[in-house]
C-alpha positions as semicolon CSV with decimal commas, in nm:
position;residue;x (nm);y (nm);z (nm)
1;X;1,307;-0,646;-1,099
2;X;1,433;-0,362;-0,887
3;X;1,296;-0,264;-0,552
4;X;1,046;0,029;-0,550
5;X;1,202;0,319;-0,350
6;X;1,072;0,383;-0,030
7;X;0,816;0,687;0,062
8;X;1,128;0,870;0,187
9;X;1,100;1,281;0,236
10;X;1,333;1,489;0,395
11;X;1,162;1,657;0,721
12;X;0,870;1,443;0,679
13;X;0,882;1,204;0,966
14;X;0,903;0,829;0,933
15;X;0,755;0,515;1,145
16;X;0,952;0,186;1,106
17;X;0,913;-0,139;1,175
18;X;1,172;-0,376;1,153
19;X;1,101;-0,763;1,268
20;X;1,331;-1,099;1,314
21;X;1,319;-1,383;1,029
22;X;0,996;-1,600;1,100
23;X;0,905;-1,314;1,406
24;X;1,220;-1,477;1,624
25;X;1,391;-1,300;1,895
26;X;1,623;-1,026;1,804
27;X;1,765;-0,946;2,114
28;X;1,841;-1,218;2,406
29;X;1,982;-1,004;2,679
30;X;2,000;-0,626;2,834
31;X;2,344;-0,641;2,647
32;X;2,171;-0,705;2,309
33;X;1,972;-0,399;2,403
34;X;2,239;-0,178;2,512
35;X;2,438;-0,251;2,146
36;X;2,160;-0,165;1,921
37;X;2,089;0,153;2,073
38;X;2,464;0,233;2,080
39;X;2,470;0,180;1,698
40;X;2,145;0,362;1,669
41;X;2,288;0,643;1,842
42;X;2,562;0,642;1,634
43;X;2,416;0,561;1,295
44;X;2,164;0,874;1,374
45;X;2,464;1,105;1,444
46;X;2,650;1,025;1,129
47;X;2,380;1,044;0,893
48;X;2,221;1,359;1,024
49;X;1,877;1,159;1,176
50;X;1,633;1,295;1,412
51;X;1,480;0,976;1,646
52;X;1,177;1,118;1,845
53;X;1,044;0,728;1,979
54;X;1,144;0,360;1,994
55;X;1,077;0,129;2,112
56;X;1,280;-0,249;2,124
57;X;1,049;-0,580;2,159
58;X;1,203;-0,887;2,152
59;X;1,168;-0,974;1,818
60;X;1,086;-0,620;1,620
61;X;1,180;-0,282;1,645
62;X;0,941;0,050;1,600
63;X;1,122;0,371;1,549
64;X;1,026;0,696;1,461
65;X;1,243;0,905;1,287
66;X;1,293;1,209;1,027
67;X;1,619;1,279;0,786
68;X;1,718;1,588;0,679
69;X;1,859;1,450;0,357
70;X;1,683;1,212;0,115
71;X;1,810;0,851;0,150
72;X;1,996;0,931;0,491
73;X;1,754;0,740;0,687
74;X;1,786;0,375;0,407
75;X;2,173;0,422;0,444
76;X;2,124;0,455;0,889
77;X;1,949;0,167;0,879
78;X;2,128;-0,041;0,680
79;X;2,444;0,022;0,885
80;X;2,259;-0,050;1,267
81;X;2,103;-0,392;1,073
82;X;2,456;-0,496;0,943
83;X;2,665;-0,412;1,258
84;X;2,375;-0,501;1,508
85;X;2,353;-0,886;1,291
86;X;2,723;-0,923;1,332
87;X;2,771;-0,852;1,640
88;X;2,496;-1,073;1,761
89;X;2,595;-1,373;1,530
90;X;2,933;-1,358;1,712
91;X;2,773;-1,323;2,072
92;X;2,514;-1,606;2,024
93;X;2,720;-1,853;1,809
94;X;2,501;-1,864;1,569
95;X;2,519;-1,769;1,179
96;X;2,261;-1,617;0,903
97;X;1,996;-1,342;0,815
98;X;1,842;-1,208;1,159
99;X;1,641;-0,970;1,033
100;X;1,321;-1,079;0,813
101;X;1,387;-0,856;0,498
102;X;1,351;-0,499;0,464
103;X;1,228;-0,293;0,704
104;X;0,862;-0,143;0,652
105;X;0,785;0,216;0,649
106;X;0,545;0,490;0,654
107;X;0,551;0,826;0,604
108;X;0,345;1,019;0,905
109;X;0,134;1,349;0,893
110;X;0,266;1,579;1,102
111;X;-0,025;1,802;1,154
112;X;-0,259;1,479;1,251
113;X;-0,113;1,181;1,276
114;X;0,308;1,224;1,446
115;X;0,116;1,253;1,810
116;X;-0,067;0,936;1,743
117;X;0,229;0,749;1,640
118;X;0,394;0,846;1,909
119;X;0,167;0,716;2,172
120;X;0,144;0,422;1,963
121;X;0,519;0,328;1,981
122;X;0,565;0,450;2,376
123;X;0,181;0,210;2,428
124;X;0,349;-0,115;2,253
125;X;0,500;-0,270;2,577
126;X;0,174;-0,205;2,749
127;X;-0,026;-0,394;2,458
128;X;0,211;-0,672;2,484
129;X;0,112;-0,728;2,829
130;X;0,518;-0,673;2,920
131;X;0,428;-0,393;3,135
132;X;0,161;-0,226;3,289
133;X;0,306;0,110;3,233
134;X;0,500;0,233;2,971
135;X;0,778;0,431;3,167
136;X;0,817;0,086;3,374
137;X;0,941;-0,054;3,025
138;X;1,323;-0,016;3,017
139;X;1,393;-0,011;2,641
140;X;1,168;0,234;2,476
141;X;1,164;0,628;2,504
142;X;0,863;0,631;2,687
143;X;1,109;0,732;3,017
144;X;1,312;0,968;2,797
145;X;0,950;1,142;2,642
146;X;0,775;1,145;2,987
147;X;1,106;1,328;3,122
148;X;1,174;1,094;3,402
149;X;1,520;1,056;3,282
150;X;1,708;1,204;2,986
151;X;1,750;1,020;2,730
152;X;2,038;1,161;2,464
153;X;1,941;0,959;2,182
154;X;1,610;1,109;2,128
155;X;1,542;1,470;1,977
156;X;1,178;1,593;2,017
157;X;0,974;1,671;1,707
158;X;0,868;2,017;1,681
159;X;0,502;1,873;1,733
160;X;0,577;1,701;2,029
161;X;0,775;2,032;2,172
162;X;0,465;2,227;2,079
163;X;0,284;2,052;2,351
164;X;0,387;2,278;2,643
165;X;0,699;2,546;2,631
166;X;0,828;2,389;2,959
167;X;0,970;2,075;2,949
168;X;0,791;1,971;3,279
169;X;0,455;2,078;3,188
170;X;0,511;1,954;2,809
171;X;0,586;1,575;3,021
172;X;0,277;1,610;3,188
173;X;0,058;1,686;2,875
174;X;0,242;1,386;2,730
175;X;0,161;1,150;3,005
176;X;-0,238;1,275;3,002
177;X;-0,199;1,159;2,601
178;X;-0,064;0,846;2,693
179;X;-0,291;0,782;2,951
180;X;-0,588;0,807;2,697
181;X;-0,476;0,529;2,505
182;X;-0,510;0,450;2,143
183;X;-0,827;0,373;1,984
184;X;-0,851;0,034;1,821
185;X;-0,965;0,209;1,486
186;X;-0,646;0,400;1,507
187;X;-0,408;0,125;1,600
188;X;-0,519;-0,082;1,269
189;X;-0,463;0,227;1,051
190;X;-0,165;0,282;1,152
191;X;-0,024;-0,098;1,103
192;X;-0,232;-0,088;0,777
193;X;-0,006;0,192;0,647
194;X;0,299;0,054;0,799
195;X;0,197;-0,268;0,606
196;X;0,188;-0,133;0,289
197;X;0,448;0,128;0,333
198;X;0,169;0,419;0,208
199;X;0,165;0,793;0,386
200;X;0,003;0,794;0,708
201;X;-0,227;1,123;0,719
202;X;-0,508;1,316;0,555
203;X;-0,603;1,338;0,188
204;X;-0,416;1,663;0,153
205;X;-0,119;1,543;0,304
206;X;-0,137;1,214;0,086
207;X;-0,151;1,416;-0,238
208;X;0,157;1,573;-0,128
209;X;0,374;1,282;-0,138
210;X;0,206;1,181;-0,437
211;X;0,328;1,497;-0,607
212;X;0,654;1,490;-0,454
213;X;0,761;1,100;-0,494
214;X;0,539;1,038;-0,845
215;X;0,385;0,690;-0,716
216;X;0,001;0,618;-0,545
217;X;0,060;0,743;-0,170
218;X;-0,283;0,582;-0,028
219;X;-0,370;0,283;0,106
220;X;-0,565;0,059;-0,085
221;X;-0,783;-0,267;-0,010
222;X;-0,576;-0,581;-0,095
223;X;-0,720;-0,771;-0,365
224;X;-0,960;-0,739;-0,662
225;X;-1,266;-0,455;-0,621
226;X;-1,620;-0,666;-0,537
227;X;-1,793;-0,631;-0,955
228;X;-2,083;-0,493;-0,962
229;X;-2,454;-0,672;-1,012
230;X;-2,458;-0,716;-1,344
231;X;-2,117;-0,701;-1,513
């Protein structure tokens, strides 16, 4: 049976997660690091993709991201999983699949939910207990988004720019968001989504990628509906 194409809409932003086989670590050194955002960098330059956050764990990956063209964002990250699992194979002697399958995706709101996911991804060292601040965290964009350094690889999302017309006083909204935190409620629907690879966002927003990719856009309960008393 063919794979079901992904929820995958030009301008519509994406959140991906990508993990290692049986959740083992993807990257072993700052040099492992270093080459994946190279071929990120890359990969987002040739196929025309806008990254707004990352974020590199040691054994998964969040990005988010939005194409301009439908499929560029499949084809980008089929070429950094390829060249980023060869390279490593031949740096750590080793041989094999690195990666544990496809990545998973969802598509994200703008209007209520791309502000959220940001925080989310720029939060994850924090949650890890890796860091007790994210712009102490060396390989995400939380430095880049924060504007304590530039970082080329990232393009702001319109949303995100929308914050503050300065870039210093749009940093310092940023950092008050961050600050807040994310809400448990919202951290599990937003891996719930993820999981299921449905669009992240309101009903509105969820009809509209209904219309516009012909499948069920909405996440759904796993398993069987409870039957009712009586049938």
């Amino acid at each position: 049976m063919p794979r079901r194409a992904r929820l995958e809409i030009p301008d519509i932003p994406l959140h991906i997660i990508q993990r290692g086989v049986n959740r083992c670590a993807v990257f072993m050194d700052a040099d492992d690091y270093r080459h994946y955002l190279k071929l990120l960098s890359k990969a987002s330059e040739k196929f025309g993709i806008d990254l707004h956050a990352y974020v590199l764990m040691g054994n998964h990956t969040h990005l988010l991201v939005t194409s301009h063209e439908s499929g560029a964002i499949s084809a980008a990250m089929r070429r950094v999983g390829q060249c980023y699992v060869q390279a490593f194979n031949r740096r750590h002697q080793r041989s094999g699949t690195l990666w544990d399958g496809r990545f998973k995706s969802c598509l994200v709101d703008t209007d209520s939910y791309l502000l959220t996911v940001y925080r989310y991804i720029d939060l994850n060292p924090v949650r890890a207990a890796m860091t007790d601040r994210p712009d102490h965290y060396p390989w995400s964009s939380a430095q880049g988004n924060l504007g304590i350094r530039r970082d080329p690889i990232l393009t702001p999302h319109p949303a995100f720019r929308a914050l503050a017309a300065d870039r210093r006083k749009r940093a310092s909204v940023y950092a008050r968001w961050l600050m807040q935190g994310t809400r448990e409620a919202e951290l599990d629907k937003i891996r719930r989504h993820v999981q299921q690879e449905k669009a992240l966002g309101s009903k509105r927003f969820q009809a509209m990628v209904r219309r516009t990719v012909g499948r069920d856009a909405s996440w759904r309960p796993l398993g069987r509906p409870p039957r009712e008393a009586g049938i």
